[in-house]
C-alpha positions in Angstrom: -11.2 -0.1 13.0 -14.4 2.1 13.2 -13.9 5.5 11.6 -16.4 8.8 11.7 -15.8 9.3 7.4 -18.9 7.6 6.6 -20.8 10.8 6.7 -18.8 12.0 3.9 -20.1 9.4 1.5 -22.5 12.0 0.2 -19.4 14.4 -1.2 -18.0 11.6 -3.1 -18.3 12.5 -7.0 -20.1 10.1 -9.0 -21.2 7.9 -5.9 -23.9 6.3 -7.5 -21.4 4.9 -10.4 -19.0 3.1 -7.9 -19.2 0.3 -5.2 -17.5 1.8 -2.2 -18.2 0.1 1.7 -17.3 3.7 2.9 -15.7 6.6 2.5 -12.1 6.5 1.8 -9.8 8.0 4.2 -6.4 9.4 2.9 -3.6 11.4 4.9 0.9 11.0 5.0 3.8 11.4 7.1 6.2 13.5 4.8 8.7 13.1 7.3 9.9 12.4 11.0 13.3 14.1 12.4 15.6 15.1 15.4 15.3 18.8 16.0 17.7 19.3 18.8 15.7 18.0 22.2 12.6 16.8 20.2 11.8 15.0 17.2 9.5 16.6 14.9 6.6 14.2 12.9 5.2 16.4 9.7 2.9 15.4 7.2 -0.9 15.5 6.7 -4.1 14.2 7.2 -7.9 15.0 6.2 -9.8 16.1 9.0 -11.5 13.8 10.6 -15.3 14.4 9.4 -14.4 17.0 7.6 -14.2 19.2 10.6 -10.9 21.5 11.6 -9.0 20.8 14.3 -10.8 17.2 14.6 -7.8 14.8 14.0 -5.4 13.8 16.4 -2.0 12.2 15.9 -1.1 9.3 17.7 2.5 7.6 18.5 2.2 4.1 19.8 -1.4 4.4 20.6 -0.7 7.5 22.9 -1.0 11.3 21.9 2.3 12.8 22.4 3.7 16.6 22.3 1.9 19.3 20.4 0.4 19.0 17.0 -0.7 22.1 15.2 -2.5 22.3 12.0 -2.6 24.8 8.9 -2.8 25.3 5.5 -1.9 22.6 2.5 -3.2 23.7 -1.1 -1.7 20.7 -2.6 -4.0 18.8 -0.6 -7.2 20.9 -1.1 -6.4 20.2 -4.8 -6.4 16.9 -4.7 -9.3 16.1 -2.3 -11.7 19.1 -3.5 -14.4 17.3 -2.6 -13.7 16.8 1.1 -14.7 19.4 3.7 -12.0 21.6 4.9 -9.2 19.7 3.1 -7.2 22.5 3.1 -6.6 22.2 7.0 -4.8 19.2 6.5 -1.0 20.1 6.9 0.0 18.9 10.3 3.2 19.3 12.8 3.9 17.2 15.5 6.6 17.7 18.3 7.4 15.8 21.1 10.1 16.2 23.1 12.8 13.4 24.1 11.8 14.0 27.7 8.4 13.0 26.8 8.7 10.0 24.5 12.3 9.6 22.7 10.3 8.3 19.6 13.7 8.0 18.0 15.5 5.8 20.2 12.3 3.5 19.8 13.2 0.2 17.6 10.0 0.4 15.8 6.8 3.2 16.3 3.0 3.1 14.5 1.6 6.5 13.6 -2.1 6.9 13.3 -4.4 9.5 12.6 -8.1 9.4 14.7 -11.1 11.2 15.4 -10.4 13.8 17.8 -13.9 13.1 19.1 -14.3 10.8 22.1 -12.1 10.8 25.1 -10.1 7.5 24.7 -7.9 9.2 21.8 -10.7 9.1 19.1 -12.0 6.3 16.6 -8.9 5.5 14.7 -8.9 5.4 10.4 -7.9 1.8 9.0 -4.2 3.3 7.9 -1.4 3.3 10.2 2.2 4.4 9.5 5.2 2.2 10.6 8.7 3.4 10.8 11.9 2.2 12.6 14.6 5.2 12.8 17.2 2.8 12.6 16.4 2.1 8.9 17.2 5.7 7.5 20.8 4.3 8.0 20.6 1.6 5.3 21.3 1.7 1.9 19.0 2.7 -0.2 19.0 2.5 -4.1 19.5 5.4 -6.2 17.4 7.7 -7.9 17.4 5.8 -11.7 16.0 2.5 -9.7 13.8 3.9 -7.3 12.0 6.5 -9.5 10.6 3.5 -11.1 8.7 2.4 -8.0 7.7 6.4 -7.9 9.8 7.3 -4.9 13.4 8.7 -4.2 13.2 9.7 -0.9 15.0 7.6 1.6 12.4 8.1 4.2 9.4 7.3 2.1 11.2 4.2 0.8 11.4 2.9 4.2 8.7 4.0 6.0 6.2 2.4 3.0 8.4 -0.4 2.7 8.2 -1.4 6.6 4.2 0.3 6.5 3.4 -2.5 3.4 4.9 -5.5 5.0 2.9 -5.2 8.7 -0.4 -4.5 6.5 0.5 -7.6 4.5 0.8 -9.4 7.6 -2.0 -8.1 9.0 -4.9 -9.0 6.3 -3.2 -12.5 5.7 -4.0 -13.0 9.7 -7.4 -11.4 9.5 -8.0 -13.3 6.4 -7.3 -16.5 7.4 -7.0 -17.1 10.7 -3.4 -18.2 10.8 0.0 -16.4 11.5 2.3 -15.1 9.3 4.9 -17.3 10.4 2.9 -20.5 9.4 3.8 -19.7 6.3 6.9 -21.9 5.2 8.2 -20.3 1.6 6.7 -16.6 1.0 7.1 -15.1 -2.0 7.2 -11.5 -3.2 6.4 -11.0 -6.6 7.4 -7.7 -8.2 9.9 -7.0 -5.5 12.0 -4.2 -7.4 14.8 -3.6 -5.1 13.2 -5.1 -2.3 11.2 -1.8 -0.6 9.1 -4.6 0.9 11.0 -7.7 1.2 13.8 -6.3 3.3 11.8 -5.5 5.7 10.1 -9.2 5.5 13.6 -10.7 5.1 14.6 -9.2 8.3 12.0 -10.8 10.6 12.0 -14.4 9.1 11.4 -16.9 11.8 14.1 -19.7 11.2 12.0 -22.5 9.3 10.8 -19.5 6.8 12.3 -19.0 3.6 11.5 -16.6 0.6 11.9 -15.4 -2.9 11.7 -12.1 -4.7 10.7 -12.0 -8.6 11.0 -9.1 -11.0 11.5 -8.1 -14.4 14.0 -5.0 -13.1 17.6 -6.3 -13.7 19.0 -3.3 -12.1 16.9 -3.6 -9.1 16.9 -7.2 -8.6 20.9 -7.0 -8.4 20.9 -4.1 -6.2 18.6 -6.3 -3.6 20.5 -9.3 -3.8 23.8 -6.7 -3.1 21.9 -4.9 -0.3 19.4 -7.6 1.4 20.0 -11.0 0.1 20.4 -13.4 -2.1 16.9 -14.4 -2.3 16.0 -12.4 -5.7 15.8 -13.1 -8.9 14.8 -11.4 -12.3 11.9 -12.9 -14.3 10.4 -12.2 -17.9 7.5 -10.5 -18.5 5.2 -13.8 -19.2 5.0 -16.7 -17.3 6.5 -19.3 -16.3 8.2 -18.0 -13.1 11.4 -20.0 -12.2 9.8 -22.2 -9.1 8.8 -26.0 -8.9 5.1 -26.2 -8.8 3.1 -26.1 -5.3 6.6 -24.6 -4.2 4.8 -21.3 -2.4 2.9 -20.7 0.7 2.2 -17.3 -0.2 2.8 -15.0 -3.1 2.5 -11.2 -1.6 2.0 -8.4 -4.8 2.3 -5.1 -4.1 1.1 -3.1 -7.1 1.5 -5.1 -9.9 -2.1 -5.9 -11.1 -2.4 -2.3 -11.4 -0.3 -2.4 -14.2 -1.3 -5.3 -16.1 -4.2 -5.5 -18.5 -6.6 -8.4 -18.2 -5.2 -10.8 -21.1 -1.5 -10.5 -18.4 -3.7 -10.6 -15.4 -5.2 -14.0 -16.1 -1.8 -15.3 -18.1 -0.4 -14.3 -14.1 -4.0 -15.7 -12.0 -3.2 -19.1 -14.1 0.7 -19.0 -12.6 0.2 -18.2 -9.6 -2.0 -21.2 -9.3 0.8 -23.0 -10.2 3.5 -22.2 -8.0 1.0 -21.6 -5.1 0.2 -25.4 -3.0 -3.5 -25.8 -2.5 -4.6 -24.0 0.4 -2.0 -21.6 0.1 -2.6 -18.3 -0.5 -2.5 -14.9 -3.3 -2.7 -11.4 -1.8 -2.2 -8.3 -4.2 -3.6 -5.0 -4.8 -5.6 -3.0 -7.4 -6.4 0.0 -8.5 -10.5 0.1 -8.2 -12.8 2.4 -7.0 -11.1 4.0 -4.7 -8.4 4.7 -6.3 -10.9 6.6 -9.2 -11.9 8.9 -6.0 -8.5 9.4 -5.2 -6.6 10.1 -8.2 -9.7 11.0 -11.0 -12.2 12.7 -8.2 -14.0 14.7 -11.2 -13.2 12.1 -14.0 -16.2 12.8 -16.9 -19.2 10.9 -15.7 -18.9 8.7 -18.9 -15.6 7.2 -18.1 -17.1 6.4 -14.7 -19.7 4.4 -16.0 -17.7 2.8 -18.5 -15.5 1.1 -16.2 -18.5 0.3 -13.8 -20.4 -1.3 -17.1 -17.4 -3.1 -18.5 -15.4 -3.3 -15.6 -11.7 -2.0 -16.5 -10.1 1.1 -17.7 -6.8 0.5 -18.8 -5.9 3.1 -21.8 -3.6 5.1 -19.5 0.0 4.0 -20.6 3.1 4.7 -17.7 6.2 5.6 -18.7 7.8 4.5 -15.4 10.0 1.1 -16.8 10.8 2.2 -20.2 14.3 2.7 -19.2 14.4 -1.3 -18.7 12.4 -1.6 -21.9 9.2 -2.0 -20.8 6.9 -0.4 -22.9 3.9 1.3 -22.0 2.5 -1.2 -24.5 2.8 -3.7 -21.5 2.7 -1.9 -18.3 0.0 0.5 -17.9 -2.1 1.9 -14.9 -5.3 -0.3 -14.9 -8.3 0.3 -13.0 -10.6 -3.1 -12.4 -13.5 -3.5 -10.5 -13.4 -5.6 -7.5 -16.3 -8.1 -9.1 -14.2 -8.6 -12.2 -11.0 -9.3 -10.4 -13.1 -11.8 -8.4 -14.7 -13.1 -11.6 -10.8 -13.6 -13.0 -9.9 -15.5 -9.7 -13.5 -18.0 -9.4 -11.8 -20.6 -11.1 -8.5 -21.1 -9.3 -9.1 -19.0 -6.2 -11.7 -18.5 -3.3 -11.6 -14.5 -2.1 -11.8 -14.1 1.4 -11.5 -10.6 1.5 -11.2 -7.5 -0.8 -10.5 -4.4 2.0 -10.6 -0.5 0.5 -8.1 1.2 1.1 -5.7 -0.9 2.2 -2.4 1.6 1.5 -3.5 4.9 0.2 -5.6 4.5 -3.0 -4.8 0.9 -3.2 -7.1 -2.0 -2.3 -5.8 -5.7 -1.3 -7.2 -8.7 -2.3 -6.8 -12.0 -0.3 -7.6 -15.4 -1.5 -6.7 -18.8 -1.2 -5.5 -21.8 -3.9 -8.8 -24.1 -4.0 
């Protein structure tokens, strides 16, 4: 998907220390509700271009109701360095009459240029949600602060929003369906944000498995989803026959891990993945530095683009299932050392910015 954000590459801080494609787009749905005869879609989104009023909202593909725009300082701090940030706070109604979006099974939210006539160029991230969802159970507020949410709504709408963007760079990738994939594998599942929503839609010759070091979380999935999980150790070996795996989906764990874990992990993944199967994770690189570190000290930027890594930044997040930050940190790579790490076992066929939020995904294949 075309954007119009590429002019913007010249606001970036410290451009000329990273390797960005194009500019990274960022934007949120904090929440979607019934409101009497209308459901009610907040959240926000950059302007598109950095020009007010130049994003529009679309529901299925369509624009739908009203949506009015105004102020969001949380967002101006974050993204100083995009024009008219501020501006970004959106509301969205639409009435039942219109479009009962919450009698839908499943809807895609997208934010676009508000600049050509078809409904505008659209920006790479889209939204899924399925209302029905918000009446599962969801995990409580010890096990899901550790994957940095507690919010029902953002637990499913990422959950279900992670699992159709897996699908979709795995088929844009390599050329095949999801569903050719016999025994899938999500690794770092916590309580299964992700793999319920892959669980659910399993065509009848598929099979899966969930690994991860959370006790606590790993029982709450098996309770709540299936019993398809199990909890691993922090070092390899993983409890699966080798060549088992068609595909091993990771959701950020690499960001966590520094490089003597990530290639302790590369090497077992190689293992349990058949030849010509495939590895798809995400990393914190580039874009996440613009996202999270806009106006980091110039040094720092040019030490991770000279060495490649920063990962001196402990996290606190699994220290209540004794993890130490010792072990699980946030670690920044860039993409040419992850694909250094992978040369040996692994051919990359894509590295996409951006993929969810600050995130970029990785896709490559078991030579």
């Amino acid at each position: 998907m075309s954007t119009n954000n590429q002019p913007l590459m010249d606001y970036i801080p410290n451009r000329h220390l990273l390797s960005l494609s194009g500019t990274p787009y960022f934007w949120n749905i904090n929440g979607i509700r019934k409101d009497g005869d209308k459901a009610i879609v907040s959240g926000w989104a950059l302007p598109a271009g950095g020009r007010i009023r130049s994003s529009n909202i679309l529901i299925d593909g369509n624009k739908r109701g009203r949506v009015n725009f105004s102020e969001n300082e949380t967002v101006a701090r974050l993204y100083p360095w995009w024009p008219n940030a501020r501006m970004s706070q959106f509301s969205l109604e639409v009435s039942v009459a219109e479009f009962d979006l919450m009698a839908r099974e499943e809807i895609v939210v997208e934010s676009t240029s508000a600049e050509t006539s078809d409904g505008g160029r659209r920006n790479k991230t889209a939204f899924y949600f399925r209302p029905a969802d918000m009446q599962s159970a969801f995990p409580d507020e010890v096990i899901s602060s550790r994957i940095g949410t507690n919010n029902p709504f953002q637990f499913s709408m990422s959950g279900l929003t992670l699992a159709r963007q897996f699908t979709r760079v795995f088929e844009a990738a390599t050329e095949r369906k999801w569903t050719d994939n016999d025994m899938i594998c999500d690794w770092g599942c916590g309580s299964g944000r992700v793999a319920r929503h892959i669980v659910r839609d399993l065509a009848p010759h598929q099979e899966f498995i969930g690994f991860d070091i959370d006790g606590p979380a790993v029982e709450w999935a098996t309770r709540h989803i299936a019993p398809m999980f199990r909890q691993t150790e922090m070092e390899p070996p993983l409890p699966f026959d080798a060549g088992g795996i068609d595909v091993v989906y990771a959701y950020s764990v690499f960001t966590h891990l520094t490089l003597p874990h990530i290639r302790k992990w590369v090497s077992e993944m190689a293992r349990v993945i058949k030849k010509g199967g495939h590895f798809i994770f995400t990393i914190l690189s580039d874009t996440a530095l613009v996202a999270l570190m806009p106006y980091a000290d110039e040094a720092l930027i040019a030490q991770f683009s000279s060495q490649g890594g920063y990962d001196i930044v402990k996290n606190a997040q699994l220290e209540s299932i004794n993890v130490s930050g010792d072990y699980y940190r946030n670690a920044w790579y860039t993409k040419n050392v992850i694909r250094n790490e992978l040369q040996e076992l692994f051919e990359v066929l894509l590295i996409e910015e951006n993929f969810h939020f600050y995130q970029d995904v990785v896709v490559c294949r078991r030579r």
